[in-house]
N, C-alpha and C positions, 0 to 999 in steps of 0.2 A: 153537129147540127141537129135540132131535134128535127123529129119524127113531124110530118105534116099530113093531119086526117081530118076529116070532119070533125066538128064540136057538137056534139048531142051534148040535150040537154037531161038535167037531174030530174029523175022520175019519182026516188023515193030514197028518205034514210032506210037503210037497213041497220035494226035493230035499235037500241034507244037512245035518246038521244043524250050530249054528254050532262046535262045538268042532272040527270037519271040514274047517271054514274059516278054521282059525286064532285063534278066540277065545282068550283065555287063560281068561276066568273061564266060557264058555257061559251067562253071565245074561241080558246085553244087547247083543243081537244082533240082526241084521236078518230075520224067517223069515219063510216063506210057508205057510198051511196050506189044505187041501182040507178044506169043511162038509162037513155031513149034509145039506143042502138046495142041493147041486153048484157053491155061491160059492165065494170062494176069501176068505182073512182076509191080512193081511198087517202084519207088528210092522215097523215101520220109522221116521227121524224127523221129526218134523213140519215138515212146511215150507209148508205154506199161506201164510202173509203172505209170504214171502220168492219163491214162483214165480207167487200167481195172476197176477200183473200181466202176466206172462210168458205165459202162455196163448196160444196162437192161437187166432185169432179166431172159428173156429166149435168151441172147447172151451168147453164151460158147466159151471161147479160149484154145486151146491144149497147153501146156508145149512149144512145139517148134515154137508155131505161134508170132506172134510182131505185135501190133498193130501200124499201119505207117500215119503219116496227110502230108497230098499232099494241097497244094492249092486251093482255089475252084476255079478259074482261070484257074489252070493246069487241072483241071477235066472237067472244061464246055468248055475249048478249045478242049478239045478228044472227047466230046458226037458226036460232025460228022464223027468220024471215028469207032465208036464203033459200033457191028453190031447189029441189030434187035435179029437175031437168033444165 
């Protein structure tokens, strides 16, 4: 059963956006966004079956979590917008 929390809303992309990155269409693309309640969101594609097994050994994933692979491209374009603190 998933996880039941409040929905904040998207405050800002971090980092740029995909058509920046070479998308052609900017539909579906890998982004990162900064909430209103200071998480971060993250559109990227699923890969849980394919890495949990892969996990080191003191990584633990909850029933409702998904593990997602973003870009390393999409990630070192947002390290200047991600904060220190």
């Amino acid at each position: 059963m998933p996880r039941e929390f409040p929905v904040p809303s998207v405050v800002r992309r971090i980092g740029d956006p995909p058509r920046l990155r070479g998308s052609q269409t900017s539909e579906t693309c890998p982004d990162l966004f900064e909430l209103s309640d200071g998480n971060f969101a993250v559109i990227g594609t699923e890969a849980t079956a394919a890495l949990d097994p892969h996990l080191p050994a003191d990584a633990a994933r909850a029933d409702y979590e998904r593990i997602v692979v973003i870009t390393r491209e999409t990630l070192i374009r947002a390290k200047r917008d991600i904060p220190d603190v």
